[in-house]
C-alpha positions in Angstrom: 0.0 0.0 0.0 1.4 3.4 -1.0 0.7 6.6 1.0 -0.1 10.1 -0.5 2.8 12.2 -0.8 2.5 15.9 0.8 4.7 18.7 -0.1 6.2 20.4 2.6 5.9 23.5 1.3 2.1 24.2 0.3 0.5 21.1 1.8 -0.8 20.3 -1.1 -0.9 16.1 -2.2 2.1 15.6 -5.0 0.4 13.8 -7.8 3.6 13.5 -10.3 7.3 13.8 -9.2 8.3 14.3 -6.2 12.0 15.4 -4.6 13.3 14.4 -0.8 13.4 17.5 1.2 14.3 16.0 4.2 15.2 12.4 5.6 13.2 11.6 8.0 9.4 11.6 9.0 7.6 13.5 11.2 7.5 13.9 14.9 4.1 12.7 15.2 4.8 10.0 12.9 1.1 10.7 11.2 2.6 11.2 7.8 5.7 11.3 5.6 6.9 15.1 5.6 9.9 14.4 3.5 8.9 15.1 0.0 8.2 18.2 -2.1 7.4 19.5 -5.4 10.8 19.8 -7.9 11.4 23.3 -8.0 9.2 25.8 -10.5 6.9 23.1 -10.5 3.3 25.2 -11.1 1.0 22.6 -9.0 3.3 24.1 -5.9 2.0 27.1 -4.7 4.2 28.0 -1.1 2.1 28.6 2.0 2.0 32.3 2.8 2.4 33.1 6.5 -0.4 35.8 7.6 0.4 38.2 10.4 -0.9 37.6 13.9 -2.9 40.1 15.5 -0.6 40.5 18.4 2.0 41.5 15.6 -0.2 43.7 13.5 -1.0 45.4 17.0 2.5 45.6 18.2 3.6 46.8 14.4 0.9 50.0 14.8 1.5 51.0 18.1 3.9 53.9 19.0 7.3 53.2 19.7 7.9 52.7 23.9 9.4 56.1 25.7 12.5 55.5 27.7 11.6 55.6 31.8 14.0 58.4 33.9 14.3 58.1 37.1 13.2 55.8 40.1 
């Protein structure tokens, strides 16, 4: 029996060719996170990492004064 292959990169199933981008599998041992899409491959579309609110917040706030004194 052969198990889906995942790309590391977007998640997404690999349904052709597939490149090792890591030996190994991963920590939970639930699935193989060793392969990925060849490179420039167009079915590979990269996760994009969305700001948290905590770092939006902290990215619009005013920069903290220096304390004097005490």
């Amino acid at each position: 029996m052969s198990f889906p292959r995942y790309c590391v990169y977007c998640d997404h199933t690999i349904l052709g060719n597939a490149i090792i981008a890591v030996e190994g599998h991963s920590a939970s041992g639930a699935r193989e996170d060793s392969y990925a899409h060849p490179m420039g491959d167009p079915e590979c579309t990269a996760r994009q990492a969305a700001p948290s609110i905590l770092h939006q917040a902290l990215d619009e706030a005013p920069a903290p004064q220096p304390r004097r004194g005490r």
